[in-house]
PANUTI-96629 format. One record per residue (C-alpha): residue number from 1; residue in one letter; x, z, y. Coordinates in nm, 4 decimals. Layout:
! residues N
@k->NUM	r->A	X->X	Z->Z	Y->Y $
...
This chain:
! residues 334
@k->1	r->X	X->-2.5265	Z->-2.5903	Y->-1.5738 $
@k->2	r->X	X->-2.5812	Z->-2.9068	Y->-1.7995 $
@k->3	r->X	X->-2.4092	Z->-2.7653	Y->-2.0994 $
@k->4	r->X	X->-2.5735	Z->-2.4243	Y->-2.0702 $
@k->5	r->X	X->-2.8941	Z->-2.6054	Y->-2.0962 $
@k->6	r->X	X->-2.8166	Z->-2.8289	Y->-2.3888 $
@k->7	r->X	X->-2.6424	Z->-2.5342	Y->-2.5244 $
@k->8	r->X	X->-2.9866	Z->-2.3516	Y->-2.5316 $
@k->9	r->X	X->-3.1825	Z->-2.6422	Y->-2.6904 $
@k->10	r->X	X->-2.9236	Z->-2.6789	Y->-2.9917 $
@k->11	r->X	X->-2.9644	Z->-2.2965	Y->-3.0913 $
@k->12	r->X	X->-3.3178	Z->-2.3481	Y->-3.0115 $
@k->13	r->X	X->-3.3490	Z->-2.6366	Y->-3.2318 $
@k->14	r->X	X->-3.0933	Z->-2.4996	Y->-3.5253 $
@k->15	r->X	X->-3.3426	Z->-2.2076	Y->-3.5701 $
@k->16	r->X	X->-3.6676	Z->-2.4321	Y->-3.5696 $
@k->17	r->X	X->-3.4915	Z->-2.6240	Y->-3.8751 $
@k->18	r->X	X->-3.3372	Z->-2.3107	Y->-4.0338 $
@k->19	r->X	X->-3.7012	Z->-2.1658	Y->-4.0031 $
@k->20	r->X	X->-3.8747	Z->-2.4723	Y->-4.1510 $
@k->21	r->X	X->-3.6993	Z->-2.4040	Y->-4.4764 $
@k->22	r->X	X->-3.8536	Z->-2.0740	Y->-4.5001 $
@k->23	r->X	X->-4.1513	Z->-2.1371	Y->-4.3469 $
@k->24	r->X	X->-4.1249	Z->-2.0126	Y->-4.0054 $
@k->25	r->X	X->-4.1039	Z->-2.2805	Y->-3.8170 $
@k->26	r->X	X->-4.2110	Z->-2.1163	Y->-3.4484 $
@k->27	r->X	X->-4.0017	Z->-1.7694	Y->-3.5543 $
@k->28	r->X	X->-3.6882	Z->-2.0249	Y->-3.6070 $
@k->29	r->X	X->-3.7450	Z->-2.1378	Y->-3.2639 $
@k->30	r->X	X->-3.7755	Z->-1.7898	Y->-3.1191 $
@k->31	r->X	X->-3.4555	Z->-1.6489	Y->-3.2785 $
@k->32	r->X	X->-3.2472	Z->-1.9333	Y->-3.1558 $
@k->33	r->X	X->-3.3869	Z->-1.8722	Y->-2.8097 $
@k->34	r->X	X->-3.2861	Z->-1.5259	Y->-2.8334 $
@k->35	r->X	X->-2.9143	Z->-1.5901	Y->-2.9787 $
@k->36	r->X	X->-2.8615	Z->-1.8699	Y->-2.7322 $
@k->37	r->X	X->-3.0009	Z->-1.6863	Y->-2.4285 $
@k->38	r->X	X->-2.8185	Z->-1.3696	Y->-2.5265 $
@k->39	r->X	X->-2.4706	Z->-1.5541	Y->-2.5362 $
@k->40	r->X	X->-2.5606	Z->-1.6489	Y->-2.2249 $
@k->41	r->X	X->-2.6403	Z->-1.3883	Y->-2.0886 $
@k->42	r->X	X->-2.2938	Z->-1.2171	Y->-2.2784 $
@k->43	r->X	X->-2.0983	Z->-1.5499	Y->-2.0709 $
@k->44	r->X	X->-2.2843	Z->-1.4351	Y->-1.7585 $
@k->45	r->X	X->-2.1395	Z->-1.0653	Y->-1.7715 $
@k->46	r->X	X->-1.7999	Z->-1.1760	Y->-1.8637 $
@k->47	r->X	X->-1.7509	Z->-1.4038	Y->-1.5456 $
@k->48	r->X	X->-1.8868	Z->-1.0987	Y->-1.3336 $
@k->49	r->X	X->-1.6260	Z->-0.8339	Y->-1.4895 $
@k->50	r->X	X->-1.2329	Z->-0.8768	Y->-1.6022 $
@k->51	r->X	X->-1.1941	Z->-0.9358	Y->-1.9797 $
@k->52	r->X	X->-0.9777	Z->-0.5485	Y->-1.9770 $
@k->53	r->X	X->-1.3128	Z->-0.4132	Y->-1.8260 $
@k->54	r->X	X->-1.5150	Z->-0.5790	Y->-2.1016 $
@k->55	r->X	X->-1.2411	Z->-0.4292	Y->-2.3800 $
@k->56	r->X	X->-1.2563	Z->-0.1263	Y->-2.2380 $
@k->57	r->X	X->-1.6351	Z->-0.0930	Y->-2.2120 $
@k->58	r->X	X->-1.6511	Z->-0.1897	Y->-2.5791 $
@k->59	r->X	X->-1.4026	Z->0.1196	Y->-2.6779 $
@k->60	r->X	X->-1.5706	Z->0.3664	Y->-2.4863 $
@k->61	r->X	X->-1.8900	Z->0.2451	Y->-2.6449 $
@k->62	r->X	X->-1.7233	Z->0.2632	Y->-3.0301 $
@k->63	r->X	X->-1.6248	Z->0.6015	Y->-2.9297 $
@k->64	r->X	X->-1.8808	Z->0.7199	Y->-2.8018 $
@k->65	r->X	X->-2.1135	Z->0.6089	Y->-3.1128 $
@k->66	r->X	X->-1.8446	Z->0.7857	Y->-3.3631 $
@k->67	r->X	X->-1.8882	Z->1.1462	Y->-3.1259 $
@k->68	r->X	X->-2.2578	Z->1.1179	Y->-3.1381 $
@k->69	r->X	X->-2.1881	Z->1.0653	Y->-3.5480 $
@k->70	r->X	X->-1.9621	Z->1.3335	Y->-3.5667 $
@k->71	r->X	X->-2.1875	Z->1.5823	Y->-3.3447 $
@k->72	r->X	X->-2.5826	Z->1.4731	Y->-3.5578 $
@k->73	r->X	X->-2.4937	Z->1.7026	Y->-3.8330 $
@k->74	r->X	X->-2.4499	Z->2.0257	Y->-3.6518 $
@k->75	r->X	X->-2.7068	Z->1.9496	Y->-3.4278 $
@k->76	r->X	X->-2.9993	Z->1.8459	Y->-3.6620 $
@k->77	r->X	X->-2.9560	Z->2.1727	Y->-3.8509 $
@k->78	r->X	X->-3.1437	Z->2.3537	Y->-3.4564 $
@k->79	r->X	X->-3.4118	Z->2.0711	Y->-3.4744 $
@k->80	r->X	X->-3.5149	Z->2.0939	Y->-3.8622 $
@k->81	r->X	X->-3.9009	Z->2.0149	Y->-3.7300 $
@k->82	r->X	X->-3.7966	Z->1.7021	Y->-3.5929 $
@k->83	r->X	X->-3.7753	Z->1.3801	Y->-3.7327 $
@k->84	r->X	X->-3.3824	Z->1.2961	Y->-3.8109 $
@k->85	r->X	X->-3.4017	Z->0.9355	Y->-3.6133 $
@k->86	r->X	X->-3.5006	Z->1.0943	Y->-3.3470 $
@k->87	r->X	X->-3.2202	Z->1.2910	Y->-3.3148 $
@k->88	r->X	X->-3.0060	Z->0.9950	Y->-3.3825 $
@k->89	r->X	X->-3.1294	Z->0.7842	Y->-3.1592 $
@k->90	r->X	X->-3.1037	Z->1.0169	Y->-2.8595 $
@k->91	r->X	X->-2.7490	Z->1.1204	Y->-2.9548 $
@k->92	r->X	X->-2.6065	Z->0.7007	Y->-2.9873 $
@k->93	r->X	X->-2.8188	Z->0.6427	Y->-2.6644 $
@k->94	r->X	X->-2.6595	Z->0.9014	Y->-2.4439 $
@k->95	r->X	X->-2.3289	Z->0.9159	Y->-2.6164 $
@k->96	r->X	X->-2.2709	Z->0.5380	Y->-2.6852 $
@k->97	r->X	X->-2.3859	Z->0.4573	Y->-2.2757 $
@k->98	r->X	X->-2.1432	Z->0.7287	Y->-2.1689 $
@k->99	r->X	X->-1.8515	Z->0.5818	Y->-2.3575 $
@k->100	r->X	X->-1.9638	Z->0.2705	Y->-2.2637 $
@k->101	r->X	X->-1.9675	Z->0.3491	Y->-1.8943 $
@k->102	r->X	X->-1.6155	Z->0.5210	Y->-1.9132 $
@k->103	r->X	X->-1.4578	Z->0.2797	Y->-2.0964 $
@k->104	r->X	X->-1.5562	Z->0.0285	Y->-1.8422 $
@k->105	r->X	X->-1.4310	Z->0.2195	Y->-1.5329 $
@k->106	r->X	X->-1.1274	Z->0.2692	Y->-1.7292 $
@k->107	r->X	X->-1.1186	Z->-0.0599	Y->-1.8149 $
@k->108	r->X	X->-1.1288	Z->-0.1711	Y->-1.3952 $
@k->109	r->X	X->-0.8689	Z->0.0334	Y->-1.3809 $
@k->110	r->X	X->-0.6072	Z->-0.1099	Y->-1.6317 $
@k->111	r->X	X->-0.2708	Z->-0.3153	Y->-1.5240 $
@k->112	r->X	X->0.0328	Z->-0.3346	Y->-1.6786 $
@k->113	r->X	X->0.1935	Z->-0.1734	Y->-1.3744 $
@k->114	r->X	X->0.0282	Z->0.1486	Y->-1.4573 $
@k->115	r->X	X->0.0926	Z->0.1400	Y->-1.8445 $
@k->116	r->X	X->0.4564	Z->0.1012	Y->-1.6659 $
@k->117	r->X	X->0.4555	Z->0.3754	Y->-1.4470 $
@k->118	r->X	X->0.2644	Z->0.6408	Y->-1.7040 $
@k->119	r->X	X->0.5894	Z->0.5920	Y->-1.9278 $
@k->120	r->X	X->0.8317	Z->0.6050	Y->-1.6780 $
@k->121	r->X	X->1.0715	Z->0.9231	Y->-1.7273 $
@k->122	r->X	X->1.0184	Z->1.1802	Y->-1.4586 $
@k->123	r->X	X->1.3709	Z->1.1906	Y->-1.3291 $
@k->124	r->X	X->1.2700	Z->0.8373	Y->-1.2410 $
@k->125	r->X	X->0.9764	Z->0.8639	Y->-1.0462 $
@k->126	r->X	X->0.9159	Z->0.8298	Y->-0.7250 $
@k->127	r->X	X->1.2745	Z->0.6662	Y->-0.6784 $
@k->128	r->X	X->1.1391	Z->0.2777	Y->-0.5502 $
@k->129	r->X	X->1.1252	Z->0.1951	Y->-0.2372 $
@k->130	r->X	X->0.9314	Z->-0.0540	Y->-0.0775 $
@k->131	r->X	X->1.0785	Z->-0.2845	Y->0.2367 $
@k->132	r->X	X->0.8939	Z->-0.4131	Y->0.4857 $
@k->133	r->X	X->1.0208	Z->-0.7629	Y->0.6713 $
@k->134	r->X	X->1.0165	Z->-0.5515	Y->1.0177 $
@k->135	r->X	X->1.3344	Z->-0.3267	Y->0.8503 $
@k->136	r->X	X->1.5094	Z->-0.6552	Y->0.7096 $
@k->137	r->X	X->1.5044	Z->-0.7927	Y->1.0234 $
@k->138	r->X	X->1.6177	Z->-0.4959	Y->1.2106 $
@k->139	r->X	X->1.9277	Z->-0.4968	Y->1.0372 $
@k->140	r->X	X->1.9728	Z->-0.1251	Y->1.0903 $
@k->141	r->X	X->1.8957	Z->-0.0101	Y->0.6668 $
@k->142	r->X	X->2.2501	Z->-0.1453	Y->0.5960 $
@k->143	r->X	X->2.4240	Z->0.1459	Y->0.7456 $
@k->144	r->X	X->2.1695	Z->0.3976	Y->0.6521 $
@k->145	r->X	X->2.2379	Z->0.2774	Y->0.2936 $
@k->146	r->X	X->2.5881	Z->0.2361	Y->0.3361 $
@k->147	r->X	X->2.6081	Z->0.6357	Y->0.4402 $
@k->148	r->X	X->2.4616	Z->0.6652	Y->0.1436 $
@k->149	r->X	X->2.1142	Z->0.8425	Y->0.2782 $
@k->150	r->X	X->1.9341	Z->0.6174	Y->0.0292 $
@k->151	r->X	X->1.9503	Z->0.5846	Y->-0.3133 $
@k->152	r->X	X->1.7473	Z->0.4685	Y->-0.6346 $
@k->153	r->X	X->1.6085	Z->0.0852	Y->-0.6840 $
@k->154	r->X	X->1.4863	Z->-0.1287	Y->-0.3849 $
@k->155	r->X	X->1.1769	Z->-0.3588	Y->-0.4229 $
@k->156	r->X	X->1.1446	Z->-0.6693	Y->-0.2777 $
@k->157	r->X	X->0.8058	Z->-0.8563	Y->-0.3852 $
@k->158	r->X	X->0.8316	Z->-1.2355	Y->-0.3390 $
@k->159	r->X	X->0.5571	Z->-1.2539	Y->-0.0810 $
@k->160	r->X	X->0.8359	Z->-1.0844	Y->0.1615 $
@k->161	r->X	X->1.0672	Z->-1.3453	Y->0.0553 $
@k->162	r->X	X->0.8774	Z->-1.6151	Y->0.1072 $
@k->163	r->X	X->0.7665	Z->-1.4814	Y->0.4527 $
@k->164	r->X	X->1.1023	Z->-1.4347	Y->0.5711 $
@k->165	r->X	X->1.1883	Z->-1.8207	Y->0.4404 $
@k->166	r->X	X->0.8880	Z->-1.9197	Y->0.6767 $
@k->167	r->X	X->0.9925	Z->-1.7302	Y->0.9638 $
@k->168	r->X	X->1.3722	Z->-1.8745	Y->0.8900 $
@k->169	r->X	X->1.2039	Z->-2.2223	Y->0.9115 $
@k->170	r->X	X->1.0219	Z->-2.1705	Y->1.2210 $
@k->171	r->X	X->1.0272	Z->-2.4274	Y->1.4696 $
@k->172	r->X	X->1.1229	Z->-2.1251	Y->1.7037 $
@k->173	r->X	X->1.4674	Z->-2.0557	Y->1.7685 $
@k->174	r->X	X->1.4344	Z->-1.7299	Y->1.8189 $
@k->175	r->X	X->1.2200	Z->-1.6682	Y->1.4829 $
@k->176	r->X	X->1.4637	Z->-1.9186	Y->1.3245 $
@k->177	r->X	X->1.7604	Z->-1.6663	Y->1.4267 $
@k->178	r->X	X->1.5224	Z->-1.3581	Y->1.3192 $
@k->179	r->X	X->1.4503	Z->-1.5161	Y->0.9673 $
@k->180	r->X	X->1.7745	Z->-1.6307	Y->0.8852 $
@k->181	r->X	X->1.9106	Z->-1.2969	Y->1.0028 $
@k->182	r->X	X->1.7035	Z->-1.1042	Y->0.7828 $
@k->183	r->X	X->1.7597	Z->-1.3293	Y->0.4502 $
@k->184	r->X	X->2.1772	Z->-1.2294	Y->0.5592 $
@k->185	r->X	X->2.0791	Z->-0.8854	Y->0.5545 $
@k->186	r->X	X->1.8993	Z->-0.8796	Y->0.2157 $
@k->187	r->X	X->2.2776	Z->-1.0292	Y->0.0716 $
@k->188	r->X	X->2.4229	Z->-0.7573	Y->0.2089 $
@k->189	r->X	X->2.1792	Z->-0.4747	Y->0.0479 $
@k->190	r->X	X->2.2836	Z->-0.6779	Y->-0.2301 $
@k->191	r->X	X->2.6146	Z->-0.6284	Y->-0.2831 $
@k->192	r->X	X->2.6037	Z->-0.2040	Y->-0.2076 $
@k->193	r->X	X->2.7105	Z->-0.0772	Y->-0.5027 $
@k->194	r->X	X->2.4761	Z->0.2753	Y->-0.4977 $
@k->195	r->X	X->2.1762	Z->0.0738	Y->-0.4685 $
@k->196	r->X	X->1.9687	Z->-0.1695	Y->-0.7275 $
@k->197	r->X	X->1.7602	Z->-0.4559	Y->-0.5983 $
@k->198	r->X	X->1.4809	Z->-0.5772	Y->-0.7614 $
@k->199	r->X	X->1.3287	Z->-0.8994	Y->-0.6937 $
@k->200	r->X	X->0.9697	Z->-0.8640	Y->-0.8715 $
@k->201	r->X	X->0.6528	Z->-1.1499	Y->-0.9332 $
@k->202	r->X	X->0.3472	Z->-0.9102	Y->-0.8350 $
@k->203	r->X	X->0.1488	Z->-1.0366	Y->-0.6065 $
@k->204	r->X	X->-0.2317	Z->-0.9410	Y->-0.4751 $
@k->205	r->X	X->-0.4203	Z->-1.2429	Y->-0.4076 $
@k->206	r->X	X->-0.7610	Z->-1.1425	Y->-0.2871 $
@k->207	r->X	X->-0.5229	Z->-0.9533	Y->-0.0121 $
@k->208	r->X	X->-0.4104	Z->-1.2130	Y->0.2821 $
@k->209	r->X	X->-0.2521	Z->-0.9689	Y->0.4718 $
@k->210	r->X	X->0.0945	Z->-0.8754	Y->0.3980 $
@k->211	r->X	X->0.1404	Z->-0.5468	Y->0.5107 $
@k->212	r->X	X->-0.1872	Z->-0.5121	Y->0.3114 $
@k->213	r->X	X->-0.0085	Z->-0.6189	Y->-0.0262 $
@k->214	r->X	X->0.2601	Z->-0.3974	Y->0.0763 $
@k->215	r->X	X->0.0538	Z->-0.1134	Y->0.0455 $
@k->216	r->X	X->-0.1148	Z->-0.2073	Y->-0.2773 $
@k->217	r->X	X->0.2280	Z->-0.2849	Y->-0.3796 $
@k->218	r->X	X->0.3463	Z->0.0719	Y->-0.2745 $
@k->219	r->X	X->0.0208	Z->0.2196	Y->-0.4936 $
@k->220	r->X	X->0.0412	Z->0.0530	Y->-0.7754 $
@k->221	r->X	X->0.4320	Z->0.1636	Y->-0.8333 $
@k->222	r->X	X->0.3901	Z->0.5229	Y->-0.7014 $
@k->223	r->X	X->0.7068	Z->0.3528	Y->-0.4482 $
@k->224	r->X	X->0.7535	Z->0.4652	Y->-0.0922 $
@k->225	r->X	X->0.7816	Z->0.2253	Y->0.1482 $
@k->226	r->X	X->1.0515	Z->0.1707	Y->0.4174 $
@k->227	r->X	X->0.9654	Z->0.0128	Y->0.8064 $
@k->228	r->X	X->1.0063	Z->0.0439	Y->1.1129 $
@k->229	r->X	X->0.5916	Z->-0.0887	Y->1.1967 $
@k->230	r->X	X->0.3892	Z->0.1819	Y->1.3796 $
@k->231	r->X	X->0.0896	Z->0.0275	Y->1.2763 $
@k->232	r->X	X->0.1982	Z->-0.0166	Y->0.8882 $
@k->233	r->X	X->0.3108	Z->0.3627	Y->0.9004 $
@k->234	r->X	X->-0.0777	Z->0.4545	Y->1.0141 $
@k->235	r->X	X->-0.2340	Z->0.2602	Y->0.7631 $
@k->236	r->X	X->0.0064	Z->0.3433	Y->0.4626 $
@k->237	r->X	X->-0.0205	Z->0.6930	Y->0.5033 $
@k->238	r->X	X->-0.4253	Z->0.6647	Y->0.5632 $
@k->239	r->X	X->-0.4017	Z->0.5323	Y->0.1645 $
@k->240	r->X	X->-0.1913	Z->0.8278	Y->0.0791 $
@k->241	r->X	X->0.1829	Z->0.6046	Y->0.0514 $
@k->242	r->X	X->0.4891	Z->0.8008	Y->0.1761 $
@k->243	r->X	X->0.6481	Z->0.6127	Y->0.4087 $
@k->244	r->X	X->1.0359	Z->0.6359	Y->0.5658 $
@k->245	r->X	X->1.0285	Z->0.5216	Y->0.9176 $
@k->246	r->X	X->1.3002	Z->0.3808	Y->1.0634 $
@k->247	r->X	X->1.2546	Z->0.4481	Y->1.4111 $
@k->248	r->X	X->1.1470	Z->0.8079	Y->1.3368 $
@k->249	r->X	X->1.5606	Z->0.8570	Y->1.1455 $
@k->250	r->X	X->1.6727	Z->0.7234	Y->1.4558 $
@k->251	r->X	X->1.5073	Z->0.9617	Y->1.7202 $
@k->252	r->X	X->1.6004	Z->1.2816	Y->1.4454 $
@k->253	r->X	X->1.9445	Z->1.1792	Y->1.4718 $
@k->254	r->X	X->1.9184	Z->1.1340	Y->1.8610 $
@k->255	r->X	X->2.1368	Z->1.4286	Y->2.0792 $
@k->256	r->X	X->1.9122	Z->1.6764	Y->2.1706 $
@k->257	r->X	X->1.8193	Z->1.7057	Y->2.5400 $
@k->258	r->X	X->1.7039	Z->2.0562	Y->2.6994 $
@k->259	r->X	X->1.5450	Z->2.0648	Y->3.0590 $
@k->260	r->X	X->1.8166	Z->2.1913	Y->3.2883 $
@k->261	r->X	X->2.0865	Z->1.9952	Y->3.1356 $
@k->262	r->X	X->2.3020	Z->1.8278	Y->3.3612 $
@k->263	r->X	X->2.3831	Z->1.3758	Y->3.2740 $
@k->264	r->X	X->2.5667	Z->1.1229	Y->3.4613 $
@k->265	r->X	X->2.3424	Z->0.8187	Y->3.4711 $
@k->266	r->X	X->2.3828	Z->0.4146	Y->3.5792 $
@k->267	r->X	X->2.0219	Z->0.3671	Y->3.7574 $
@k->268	r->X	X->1.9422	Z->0.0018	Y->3.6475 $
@k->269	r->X	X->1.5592	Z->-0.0360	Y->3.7869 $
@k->270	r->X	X->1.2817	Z->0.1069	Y->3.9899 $
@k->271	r->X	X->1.0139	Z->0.2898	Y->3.8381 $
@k->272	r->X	X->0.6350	Z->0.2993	Y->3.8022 $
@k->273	r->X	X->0.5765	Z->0.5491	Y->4.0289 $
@k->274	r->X	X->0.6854	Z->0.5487	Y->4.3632 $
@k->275	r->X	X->0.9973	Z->0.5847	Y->4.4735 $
@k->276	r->X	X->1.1675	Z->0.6744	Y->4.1135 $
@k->277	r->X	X->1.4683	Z->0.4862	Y->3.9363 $
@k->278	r->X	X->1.4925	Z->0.4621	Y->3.6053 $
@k->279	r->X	X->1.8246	Z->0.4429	Y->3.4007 $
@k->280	r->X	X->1.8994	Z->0.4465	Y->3.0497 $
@k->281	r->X	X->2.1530	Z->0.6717	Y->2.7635 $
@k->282	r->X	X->2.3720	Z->0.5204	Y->2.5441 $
@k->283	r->X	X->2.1530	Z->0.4789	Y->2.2936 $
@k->284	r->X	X->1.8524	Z->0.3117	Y->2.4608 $
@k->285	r->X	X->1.6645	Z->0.6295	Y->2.5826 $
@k->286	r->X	X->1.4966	Z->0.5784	Y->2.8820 $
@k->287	r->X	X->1.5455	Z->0.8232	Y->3.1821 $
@k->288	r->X	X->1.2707	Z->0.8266	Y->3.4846 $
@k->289	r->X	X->1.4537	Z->0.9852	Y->3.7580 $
@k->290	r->X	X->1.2424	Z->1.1102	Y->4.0596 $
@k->291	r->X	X->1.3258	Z->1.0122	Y->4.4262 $
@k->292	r->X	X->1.6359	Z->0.7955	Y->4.2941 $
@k->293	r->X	X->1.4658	Z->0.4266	Y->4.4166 $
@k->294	r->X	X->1.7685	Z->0.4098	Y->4.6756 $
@k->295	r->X	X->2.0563	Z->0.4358	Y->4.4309 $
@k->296	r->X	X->1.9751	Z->0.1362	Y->4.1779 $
@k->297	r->X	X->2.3020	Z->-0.0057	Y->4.0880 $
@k->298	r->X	X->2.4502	Z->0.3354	Y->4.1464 $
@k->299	r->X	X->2.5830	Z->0.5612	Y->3.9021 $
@k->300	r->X	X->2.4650	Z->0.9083	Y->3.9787 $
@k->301	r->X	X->2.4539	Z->1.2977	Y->3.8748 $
@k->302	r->X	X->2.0858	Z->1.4111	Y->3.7436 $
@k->303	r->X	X->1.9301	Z->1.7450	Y->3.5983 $
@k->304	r->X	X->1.6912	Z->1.6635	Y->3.2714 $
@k->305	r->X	X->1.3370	Z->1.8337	Y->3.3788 $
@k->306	r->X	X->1.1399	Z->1.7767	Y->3.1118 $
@k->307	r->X	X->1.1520	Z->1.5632	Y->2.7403 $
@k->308	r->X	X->0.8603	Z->1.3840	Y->2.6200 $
@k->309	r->X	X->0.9222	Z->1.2626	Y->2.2485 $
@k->310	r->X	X->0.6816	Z->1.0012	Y->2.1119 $
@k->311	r->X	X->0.6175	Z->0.8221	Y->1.7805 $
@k->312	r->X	X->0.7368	Z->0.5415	Y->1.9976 $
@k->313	r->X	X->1.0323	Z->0.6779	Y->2.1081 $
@k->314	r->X	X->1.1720	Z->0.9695	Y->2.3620 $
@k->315	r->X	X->1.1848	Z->0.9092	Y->2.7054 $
@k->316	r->X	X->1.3464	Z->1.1835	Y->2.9490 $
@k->317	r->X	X->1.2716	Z->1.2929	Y->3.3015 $
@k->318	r->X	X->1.4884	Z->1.4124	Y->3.5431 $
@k->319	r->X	X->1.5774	Z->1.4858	Y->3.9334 $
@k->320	r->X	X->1.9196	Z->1.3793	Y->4.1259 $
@k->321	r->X	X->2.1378	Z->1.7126	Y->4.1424 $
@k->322	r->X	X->2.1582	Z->1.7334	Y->4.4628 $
@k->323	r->X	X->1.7720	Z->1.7268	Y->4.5000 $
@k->324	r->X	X->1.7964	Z->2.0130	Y->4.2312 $
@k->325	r->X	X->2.0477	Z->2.1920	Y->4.4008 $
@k->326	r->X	X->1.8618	Z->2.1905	Y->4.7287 $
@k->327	r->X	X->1.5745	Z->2.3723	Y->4.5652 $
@k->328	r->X	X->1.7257	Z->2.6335	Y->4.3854 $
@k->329	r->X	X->1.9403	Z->2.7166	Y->4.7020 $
@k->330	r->X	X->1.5606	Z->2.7400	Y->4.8844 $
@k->331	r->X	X->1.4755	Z->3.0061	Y->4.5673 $
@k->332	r->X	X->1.7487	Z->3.1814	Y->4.6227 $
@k->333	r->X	X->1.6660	Z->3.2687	Y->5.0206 $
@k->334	r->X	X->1.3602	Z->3.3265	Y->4.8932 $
């Protein structure tokens, strides 16, 4: 604040001397009020915008200034009764403020990411993807890529990196064994030869949030991104990113089960409701078995009833066969 001030009483005092010689003493003064306070008021609007939004502004102005030029002539030959300043004046004013005003916004708008992306070729875009630490960890994207259902250039921003380094320093042992797992995995996606990796700088500091940045990230390089996080799914596709899920390729590729189809099952544990038992497929689907509480431990023959898929997951119900058998022999008398 000092050196604003003494800032303001050198141009003040330059002018008063400058003005002396002429013989304006008090005009000096007020000119080199007005240059100093204008500067400062120029430093003021700098701090408050980016210096691209300040470049831009001051192109949109220039061309808006050279339209309203280029338009006077035609124009002033409809309003001969008028005088010709008027005309200009009105034409730089709404012209030059427009420019101004567009340039700026465009200006807001400017990274080097998008200069980056406008000149990519089209047989290139849309090709990044994005990972998220959740699918790292998971392990599971090495044999998707090694099957060769992905292709193109993966990103990996360094904020990922560095949060999989702190969870592979955790005091946890768990989250230890998570990190370092995950930081293993990335080698791997390393080596596949029908992928590229790219390790890139961009970060988003005003954003604490990380699957925040991953989303800006994701914007920014018209990228997809790749997890298996319900709640980063929701919130990517809310801003308009196209995300793979993980968990959803699983469940696709899951064997399809119709009601009436007949499974052998191991019943591990009782259910939530009464008196059901509740086993589980190969593959980790859960099965809620009605009126099977007395044969946990057991390994028995069910009928599916009914399939309820989820975002979560599937989960399958089903009746012991000989409970099923018993009522259609009752529809049958019937």
């Amino acid at each position: 604040m000092l050196y604003r001030i003494v800032f303001f009483l050198v141009f003040a005092a330059s002018g008063y001397f400058l003005g002396i010689r002429e013989g304006l003493s008090y005009q000096g003064i007020f000119w080199g009020a007005g240059i100093a306070t204008a500067a400062l008021l120029l430093e003021y609007v700098l701090n408050m915008v980016s210096f691209a939004a300040v470049v831009g502004g001051g192109i949109g102005l220039s061309v808006g200034l050279l339209f309203a030029k280029l338009i006077y002539f035609p124009i002033s030959t409809f309003f001969t009764t008028l005088d010709e300043s008027y005309i200009r004046v009105i034409l730089n004013v709404l012209l030059g403020y427009s420019g101004f005003l567009l340039g700026l916004r465009a200006g807001r708008d400017f990274s080097l990411s998008n200069i980056i992306k406008a000149f990519k070729s089209s047989g290139e875009e849309g090709r990044d993807t994005v990972i998220d630490t959740s699918v790292i960890i998971d392990g599971r994207i090495v044999d998707v890529c090694e099957a060769g259902f992905l292709e193109g250039s993966f990103v990996i921003p360094q904020f990922i990196l560095q949060e999989l380094q702190h969870i592979a320093d955790s005091t946890d042992p768990l989250r230890r064994a998570r990190g370092r797992r995950g930081l293993d995995i990335l080698h791997k996606i390393q080596k596949l030869s029908n992928l590229t990796v790219k390790i890139i700088d961009e970060d988003f500091p005003k954003i604490k949030e990380v699957d925040a940045k991953l989303v800006a990230l994701a914007r920014v390089l018209g990228a997809k991104i790749i997890t298996n996080d319900f709640n980063l799914n929701k919130v990517a596709e809310l801003q308009g990113v196209t995300v793979l899920n993980l968990n959803e390729l699983a469940n696709a590729l899951k064997p399809v089960v119709l009601p009436g189809e007949k499974m052998n099952i191991f019943i591990a544990k009782e259910g939530k409701e009464s008196n059901q038992g509740v086993g589980y497929l190969d593959d980790g689907t859960m099965v809620v078995v009605d009126n099977a509480r007395k044969t946990i431990n057991q390994q028995v023959n069910v009928v599916v009833t009914s399939v309820l898929q989820t975002t979560a997951g599937r989960m399958i119900f089903a009746k012991l066969k000989e409970d099923a058998d018993r009522e259609e022999l009752k529809l049958a008398r019937h």
